[in-house]
FIRO-824994 format. One line per field, with one value per residue (C-alpha): residue in three letters; residue number from 0; x, y negated, z. Coordinates in steps of 0.2 Angstrom, whole numbers, plus 5000, padded with zeros to 4 digits. Each point is the difference from the previous one (the first is absolute). Example, Ala and Ser with C-alpha at 12.3 -4.5 7.8 and 13.67 -1.06 7.14 Angstrom:
// residues 2
residuo (ALA|SER)
num (0|1)
u (5062|5006)
v (5022|4983)
w (5039|4997)
***
This chain:
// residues 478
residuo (UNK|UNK|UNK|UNK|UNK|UNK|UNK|UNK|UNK|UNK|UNK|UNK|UNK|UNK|UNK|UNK|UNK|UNK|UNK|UNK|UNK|UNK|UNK|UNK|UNK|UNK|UNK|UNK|UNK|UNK|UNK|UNK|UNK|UNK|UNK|UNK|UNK|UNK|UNK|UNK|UNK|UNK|UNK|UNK|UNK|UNK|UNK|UNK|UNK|UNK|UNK|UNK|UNK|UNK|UNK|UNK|UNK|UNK|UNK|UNK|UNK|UNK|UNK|UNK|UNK|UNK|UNK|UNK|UNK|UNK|UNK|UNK|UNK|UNK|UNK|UNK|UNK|UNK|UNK|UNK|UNK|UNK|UNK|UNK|UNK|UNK|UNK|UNK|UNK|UNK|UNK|UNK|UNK|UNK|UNK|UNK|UNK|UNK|UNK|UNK|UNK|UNK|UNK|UNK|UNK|UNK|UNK|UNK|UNK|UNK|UNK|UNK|UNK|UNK|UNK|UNK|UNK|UNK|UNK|UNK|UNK|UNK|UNK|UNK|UNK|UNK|UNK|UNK|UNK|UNK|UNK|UNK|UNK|UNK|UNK|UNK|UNK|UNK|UNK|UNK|UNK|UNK|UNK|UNK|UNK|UNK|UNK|UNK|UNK|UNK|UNK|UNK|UNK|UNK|UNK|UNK|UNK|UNK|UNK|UNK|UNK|UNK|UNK|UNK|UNK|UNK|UNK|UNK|UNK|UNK|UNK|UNK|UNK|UNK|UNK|UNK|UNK|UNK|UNK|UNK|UNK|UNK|UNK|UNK|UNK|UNK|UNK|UNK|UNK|UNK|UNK|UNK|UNK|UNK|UNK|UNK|UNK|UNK|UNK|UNK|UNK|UNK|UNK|UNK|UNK|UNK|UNK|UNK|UNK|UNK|UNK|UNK|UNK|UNK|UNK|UNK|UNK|UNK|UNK|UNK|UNK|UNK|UNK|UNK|UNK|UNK|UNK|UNK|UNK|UNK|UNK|UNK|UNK|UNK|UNK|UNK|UNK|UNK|UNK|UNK|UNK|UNK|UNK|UNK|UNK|UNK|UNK|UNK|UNK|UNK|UNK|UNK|UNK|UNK|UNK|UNK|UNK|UNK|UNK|UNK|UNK|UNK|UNK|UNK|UNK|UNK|UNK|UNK|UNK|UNK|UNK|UNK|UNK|UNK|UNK|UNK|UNK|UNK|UNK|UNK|UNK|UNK|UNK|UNK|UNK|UNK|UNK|UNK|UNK|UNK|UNK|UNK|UNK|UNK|UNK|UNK|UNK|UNK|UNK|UNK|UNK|UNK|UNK|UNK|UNK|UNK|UNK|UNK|UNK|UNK|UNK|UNK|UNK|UNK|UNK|UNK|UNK|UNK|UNK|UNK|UNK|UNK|UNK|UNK|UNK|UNK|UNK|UNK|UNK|UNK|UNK|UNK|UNK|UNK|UNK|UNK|UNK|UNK|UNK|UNK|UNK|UNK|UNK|UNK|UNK|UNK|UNK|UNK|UNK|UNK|UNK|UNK|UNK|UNK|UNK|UNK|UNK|UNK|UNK|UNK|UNK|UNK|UNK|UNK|UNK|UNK|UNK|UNK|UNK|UNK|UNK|UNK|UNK|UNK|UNK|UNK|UNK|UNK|UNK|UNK|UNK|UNK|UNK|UNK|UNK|UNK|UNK|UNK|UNK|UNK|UNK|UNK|UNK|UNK|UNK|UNK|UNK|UNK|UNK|UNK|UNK|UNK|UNK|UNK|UNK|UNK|UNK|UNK|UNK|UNK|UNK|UNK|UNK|UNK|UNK|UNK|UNK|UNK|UNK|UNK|UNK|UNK|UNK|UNK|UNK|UNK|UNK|UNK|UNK|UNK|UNK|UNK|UNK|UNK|UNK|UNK|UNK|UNK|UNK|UNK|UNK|UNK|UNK|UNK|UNK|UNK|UNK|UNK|UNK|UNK|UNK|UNK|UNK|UNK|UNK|UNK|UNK|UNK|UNK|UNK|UNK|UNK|UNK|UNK|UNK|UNK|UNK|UNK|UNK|UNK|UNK|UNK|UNK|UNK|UNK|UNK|UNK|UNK)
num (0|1|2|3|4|5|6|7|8|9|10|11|12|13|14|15|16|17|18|19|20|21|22|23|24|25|26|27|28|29|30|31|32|33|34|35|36|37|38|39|40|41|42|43|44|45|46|47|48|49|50|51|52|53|54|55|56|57|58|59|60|61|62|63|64|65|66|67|68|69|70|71|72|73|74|75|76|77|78|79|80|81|82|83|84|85|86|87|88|89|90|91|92|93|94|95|96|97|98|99|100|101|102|103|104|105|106|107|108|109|110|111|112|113|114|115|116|117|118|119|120|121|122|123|124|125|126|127|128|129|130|131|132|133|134|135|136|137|138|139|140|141|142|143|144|145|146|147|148|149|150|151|152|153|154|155|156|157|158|159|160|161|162|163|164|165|166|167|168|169|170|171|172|173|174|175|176|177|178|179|180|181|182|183|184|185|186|187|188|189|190|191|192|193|194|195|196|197|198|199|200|201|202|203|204|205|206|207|208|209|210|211|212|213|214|215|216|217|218|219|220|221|222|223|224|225|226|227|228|229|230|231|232|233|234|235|236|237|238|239|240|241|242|243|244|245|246|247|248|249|250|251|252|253|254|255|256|257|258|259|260|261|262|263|264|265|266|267|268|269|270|271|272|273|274|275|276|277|278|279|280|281|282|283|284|285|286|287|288|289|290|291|292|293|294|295|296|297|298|299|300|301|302|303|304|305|306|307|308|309|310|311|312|313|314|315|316|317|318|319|320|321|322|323|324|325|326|327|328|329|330|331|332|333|334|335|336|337|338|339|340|341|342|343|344|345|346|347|348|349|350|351|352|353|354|355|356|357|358|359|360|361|362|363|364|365|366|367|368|369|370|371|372|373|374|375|376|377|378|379|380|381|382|383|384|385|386|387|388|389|390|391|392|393|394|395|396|397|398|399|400|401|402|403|404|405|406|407|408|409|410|411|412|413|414|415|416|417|418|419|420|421|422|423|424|425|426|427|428|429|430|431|432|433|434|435|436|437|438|439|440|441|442|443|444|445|446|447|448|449|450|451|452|453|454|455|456|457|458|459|460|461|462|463|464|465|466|467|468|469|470|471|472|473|474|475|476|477)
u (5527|4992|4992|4997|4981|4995|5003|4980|4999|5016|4993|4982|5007|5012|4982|4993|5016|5000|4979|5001|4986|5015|5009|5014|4999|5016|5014|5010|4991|4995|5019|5006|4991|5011|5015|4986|5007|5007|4983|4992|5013|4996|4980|5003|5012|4989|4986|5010|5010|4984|4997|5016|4996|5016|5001|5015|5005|4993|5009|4995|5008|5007|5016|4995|4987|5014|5009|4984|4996|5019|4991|4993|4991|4992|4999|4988|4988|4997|4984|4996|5011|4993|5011|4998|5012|5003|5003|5008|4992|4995|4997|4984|5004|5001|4982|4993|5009|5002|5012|5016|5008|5015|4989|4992|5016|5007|4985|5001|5017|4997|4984|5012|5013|4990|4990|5018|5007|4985|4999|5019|5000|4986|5009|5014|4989|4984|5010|5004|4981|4998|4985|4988|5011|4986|4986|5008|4996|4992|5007|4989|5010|4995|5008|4998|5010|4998|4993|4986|4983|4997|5017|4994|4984|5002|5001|4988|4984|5009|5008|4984|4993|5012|5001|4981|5003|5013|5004|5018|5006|4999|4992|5003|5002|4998|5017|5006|4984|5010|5015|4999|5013|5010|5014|5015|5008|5003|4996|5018|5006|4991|4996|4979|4995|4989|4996|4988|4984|4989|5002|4991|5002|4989|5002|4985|4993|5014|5015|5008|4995|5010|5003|4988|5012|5013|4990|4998|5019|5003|4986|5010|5014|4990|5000|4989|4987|4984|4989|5002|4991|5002|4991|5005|4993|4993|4995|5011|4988|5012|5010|4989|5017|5005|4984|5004|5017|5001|4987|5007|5015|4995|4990|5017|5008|4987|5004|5015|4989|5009|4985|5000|4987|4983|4992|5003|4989|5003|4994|5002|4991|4991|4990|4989|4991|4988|4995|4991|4999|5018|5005|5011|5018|5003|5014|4999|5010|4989|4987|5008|5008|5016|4999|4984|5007|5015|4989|4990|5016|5007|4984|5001|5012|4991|4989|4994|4996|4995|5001|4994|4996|5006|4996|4999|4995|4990|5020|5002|4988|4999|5013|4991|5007|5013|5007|5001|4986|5005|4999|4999|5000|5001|5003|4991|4984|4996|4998|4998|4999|4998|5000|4999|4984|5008|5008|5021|4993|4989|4983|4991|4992|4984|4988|4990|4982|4986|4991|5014|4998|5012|5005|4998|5012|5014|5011|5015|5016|5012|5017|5002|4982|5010|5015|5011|5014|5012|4995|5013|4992|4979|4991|5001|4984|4990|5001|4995|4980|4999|4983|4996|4984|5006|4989|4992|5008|5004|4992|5014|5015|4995|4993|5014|5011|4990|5001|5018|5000|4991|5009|5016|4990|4996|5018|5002|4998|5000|4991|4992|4996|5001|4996|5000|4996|4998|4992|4995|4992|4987|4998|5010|5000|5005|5001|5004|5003|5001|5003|4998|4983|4986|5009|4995|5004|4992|5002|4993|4997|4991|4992|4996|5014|4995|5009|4999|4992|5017|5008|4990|5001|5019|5001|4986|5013|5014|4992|4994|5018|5005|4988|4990|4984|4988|5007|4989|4998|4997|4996|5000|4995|5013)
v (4605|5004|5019|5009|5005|5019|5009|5003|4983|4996|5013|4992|4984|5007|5010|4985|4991|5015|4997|4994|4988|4991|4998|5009|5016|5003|5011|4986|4987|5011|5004|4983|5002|5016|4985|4993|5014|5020|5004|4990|5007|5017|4998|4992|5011|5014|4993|4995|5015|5012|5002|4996|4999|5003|5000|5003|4987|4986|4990|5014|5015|5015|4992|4989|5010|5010|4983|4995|5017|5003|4996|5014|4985|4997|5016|5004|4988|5006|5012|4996|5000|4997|5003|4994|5007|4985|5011|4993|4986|4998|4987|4992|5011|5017|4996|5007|5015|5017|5003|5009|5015|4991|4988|5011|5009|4984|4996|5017|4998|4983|5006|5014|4989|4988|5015|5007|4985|4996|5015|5002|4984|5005|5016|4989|4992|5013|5006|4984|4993|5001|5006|4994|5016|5009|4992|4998|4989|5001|4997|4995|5002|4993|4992|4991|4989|4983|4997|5012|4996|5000|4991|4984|4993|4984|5008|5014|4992|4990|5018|5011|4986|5002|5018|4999|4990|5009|5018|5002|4984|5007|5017|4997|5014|5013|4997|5010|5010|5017|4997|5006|4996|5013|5004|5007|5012|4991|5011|5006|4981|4997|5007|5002|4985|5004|4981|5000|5005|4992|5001|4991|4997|4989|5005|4998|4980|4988|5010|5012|5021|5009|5020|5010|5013|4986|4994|5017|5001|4983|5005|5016|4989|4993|5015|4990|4994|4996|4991|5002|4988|5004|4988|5010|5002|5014|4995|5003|4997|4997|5016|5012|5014|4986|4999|5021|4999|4985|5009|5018|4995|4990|5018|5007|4987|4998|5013|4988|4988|5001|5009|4986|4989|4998|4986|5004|4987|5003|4990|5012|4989|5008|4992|5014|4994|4983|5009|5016|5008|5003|5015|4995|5009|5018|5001|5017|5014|5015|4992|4995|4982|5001|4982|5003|5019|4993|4986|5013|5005|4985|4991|5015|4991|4982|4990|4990|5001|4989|5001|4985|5001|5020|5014|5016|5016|5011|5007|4986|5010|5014|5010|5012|5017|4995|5012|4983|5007|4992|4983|4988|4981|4999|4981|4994|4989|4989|5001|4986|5003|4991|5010|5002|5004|5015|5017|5007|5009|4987|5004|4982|5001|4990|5001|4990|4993|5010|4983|4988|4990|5001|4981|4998|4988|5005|4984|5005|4993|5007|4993|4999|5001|4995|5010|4985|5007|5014|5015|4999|4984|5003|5009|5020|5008|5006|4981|4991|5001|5001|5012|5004|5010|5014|4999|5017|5010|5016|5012|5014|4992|4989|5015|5014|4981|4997|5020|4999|4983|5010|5014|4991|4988|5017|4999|4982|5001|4982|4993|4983|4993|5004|4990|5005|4988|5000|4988|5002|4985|4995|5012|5004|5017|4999|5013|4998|5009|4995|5010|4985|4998|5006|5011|4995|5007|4989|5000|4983|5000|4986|5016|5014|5012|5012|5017|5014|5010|5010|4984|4990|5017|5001|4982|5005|5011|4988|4989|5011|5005|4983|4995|5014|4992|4999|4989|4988|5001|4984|4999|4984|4992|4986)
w (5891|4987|5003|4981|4999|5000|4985|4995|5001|4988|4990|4996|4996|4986|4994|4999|4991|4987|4997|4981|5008|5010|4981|5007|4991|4991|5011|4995|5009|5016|5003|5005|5015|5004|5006|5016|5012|4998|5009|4980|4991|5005|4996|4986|4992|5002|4992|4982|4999|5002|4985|4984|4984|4990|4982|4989|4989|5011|5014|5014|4990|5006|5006|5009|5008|5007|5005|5012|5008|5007|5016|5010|5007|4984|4994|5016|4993|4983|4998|4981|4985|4983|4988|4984|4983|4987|4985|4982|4993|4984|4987|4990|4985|5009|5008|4983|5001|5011|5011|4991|5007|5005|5009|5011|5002|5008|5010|5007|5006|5005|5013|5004|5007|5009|5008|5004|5009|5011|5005|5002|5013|5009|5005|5007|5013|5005|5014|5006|5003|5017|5006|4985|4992|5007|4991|4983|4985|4986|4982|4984|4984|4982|4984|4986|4987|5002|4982|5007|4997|5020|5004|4994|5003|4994|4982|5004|4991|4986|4995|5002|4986|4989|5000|4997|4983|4995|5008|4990|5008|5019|5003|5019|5011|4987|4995|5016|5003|4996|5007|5019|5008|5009|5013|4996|5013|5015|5014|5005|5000|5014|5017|5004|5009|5016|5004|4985|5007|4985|4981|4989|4979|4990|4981|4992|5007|4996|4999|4989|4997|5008|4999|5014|5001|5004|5012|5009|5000|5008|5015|5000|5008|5017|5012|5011|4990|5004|4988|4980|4990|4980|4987|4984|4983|4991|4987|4983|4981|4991|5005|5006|5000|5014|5011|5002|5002|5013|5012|4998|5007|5014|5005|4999|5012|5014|5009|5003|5010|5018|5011|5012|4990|5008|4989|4980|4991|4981|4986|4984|4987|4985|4990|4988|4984|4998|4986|5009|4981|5003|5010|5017|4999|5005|5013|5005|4996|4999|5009|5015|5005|5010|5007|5008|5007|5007|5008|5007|5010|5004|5008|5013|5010|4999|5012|4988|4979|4988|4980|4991|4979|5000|4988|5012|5000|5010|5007|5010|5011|4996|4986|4987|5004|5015|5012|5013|5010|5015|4996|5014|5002|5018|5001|4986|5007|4985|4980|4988|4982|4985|4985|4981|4992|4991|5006|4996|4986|4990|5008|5002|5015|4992|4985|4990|5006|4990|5001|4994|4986|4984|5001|5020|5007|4989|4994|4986|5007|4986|5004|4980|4991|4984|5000|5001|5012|4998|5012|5014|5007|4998|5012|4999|4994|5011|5010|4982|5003|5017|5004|5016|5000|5010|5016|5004|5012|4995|5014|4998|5002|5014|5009|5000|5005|5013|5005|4998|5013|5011|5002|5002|5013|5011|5001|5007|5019|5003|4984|5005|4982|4983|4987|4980|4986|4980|4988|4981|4991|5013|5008|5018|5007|5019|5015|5017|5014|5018|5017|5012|5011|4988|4988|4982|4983|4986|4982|4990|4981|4990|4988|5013|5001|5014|5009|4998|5015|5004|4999|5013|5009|5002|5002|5017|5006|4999|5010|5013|5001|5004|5011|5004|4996|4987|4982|4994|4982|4988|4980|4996|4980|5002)
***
């Protein structure tokens, strides 16, 4: 008799079958061993249905997808879907032109539907995953046509040449830069989906834009959600009317975010002037931005925050004139951000080197130096003659933000780090903040910013409120 071997023991040989270094590293490959014995078929199966990649228009598409996973047996295994929307393709002629209306109306419906179906067959089967039900999955969601820049590498380089000859021939990804794409209503055609415990979207990498209010909208629908992960752009040159729109509305839909997320990690993209002659964009209304307010609510029920390549506001702490004067972040125990070099209401938050020379390091990279293209396709203005001299902090508005940290900090019982970060030309202003062991605030810049008095003072009390010790203090040129 033959006895069957233990299954730790199955399940390290099958880790070592999957090792790309064994050569069998395709799902394919791996899942002929899955006919040696149920007790393989079972080890192996949950190892190549983990994680799904599915991709509309491609032979694992969305039907049959539903076909594999009729199995509750199957569907027990699955904890990543990455879900991938092939848009309409285009041809070699359109690449010199925008997108047209009716295009991006199409694209819309067509990322509407696909988002609809998936989601509409993983309702049919959440309450049948025994056990794992408990855990969840996580579902990353992007899309692109295939005559993409990004969809096809093995033309990537050849294109980017040619568009470098000749900019009216293919204008590359300006031609859809605009055109977010956006969800129509589908929230009564399907029921909320508990078993989806991690959201993530990538639009701004290798994937198309797509709508930040949309985005919110879709979260709204995971009851159980855990982890939201956004990579969104906020960046609009060539329609600054856009740029305004596009993040006014997603502060109008975040108070849809279901209130069981913990981990929000949220790349908001803005890129401000290279030319630091030009002004950054005033996104304000009478002073005040609503993103960064509404933010200021909804990271009250986190664990975890980070915001990567943000504009924000002092209101993400602390509201000008607000009646919340209760706020609380119970939970919250660490803060990573990354943000713009400029403030909601056009303020940069840098100046100009008193000892900077006219000519220092400054090389022209006008996209059209001889006015050979028509508008739409060069670089907007303010990016033509890229400047970057703006490296002096600018003591006031990094001291009433760092009051504005504080005093939200004094409100964060179980704050364990916080990190905040900003760059202009060369220069790299950093502060962080640390409760664990010896308590530590430091703030680093290459040309000497230093607090204010009542600023390392409040921060002092922050840290004696945490740790009921001394803070130590650290101003580094760096």
């Amino acid at each position: 008799m033959v006895w069957p071997l233990p299954p730790e023991i199955t399940g390290h040989i099958v880790s070592f079958l999957a090792n790309p270094l064994t050569r069998i590293d395709s799902k394919l490959q791996l899942a002929q061993y899955a006919s040696v014995n149920r007790d393989w078929q079972a080890i192996v199966e949950e190892r190549i249905w983990r994680t799904l990649r599915v991709k509309t228009g491609t032979p694992l598409n969305l039907n049959q997808f539903e076909r594999l996973i009729n199995k509750p047996r199957r569907q027990s295994y699955i904890r990543n879907i990455e879900f991938i929307v092939e848009l309409e393709p285009y041809d070699e002629a359109a690449r010199a032109n925008l997108e047209t209306k009716s295009e991006h109306e199409r694209n819309n419906q067509i990322f509407s539907e696909a988002i609809r179906l998936i989601l509409h067959i993983i309702s049919k089967w959440q309450a049948n995953k025994p056990g794992a039900s408990l855990q969840g999955i996580s579902l990353s969601i992007q899309a692109q046509s295939p005559s993409d820049l990004f969809a096809s590498p093995k033309t990537r380089l050849k294109r980017r040449k040619a568009a470098r000859a000749d900019r009216t021939k293919d204008i590359l990804n300006r031609r859809f830069e605009n055109n977010y794409l956006r969800l129509d209503e589908f929230e009564s055609q399907i029921e909320q989906l508990k078993i989806v415990h991690t959201l993530e979207i990538e639009a701004v990498l290798a994937g198309r834009e797509i709508e930040a209010a949309s985005c919110a909208r879709l979260a709204s629908q995971f009851p159980c959600l855990h982890t939201l992960n956004l990579s969104l752009n906020d960046t609009c040159k060539s329609d600054k009317g856009l740029r305004k729109r596009n993040r006014d509305e997603l502060a109008a839909h975040i108070h849809l975010l279901p209130s069981s997320i913990k981990v929000f990690n949220f790349a908001f993209c803005d890129q401000p002037p290279l030319d630091h002659n030009f002004s950054p964009d005033n996104i304000t209304d009478q002073g005040v931005d609503a993103l960064s307010s509404q933010l200021h609510k909804f990271s009250q029920k986190l664990e975890r925050l980070s915001l990567r390549g943000i504009t924000i506001g002092n209101e993400l702490f602390c509201p000008p004139g607000s009646s919340d004067k209760h706020a609380s972040w119970p939970d919250l125990t660490e803060i990573d951000i990354q943000y713009s070099p400029s403030t909601p209401s056009g303020k940069w938050l840098f100046v100009d080197r008193s000892d900077r020379d006219e000519d220092d390091y400054f090389l022209s990279s006008d996209s059209d130096p001889h006015d050979e293209f028509p508008e739409y396709v060069r670089t907007v203005l303010e990016d033509r003659s890229p400047k970057p001299f703006r490296e002096v902090s600018v003591p006031g508005l990094f001291n009433e933000l760092y009051m504005a940290m504080g005093q939200a900090a004094l409100c964060m019982p179980k704050l364990k780090f916080m990190i905040m970060e900003t760059e202009s030309g060369r220069s790299h202003h950093r502060f962080r903040y640390s409760s664990k062991d010896e308590p530590y605030a430091k703030w680093s810049d290459r040309l000497g910013f230093h607090p204010e008095e009542r600023v390392l003072d409040l921060w002092k009390q922050v840290g004696f409120k945490h740790t009921g010790g001394d803070l130590t203090v650290e101003l580094c040129n760096d």
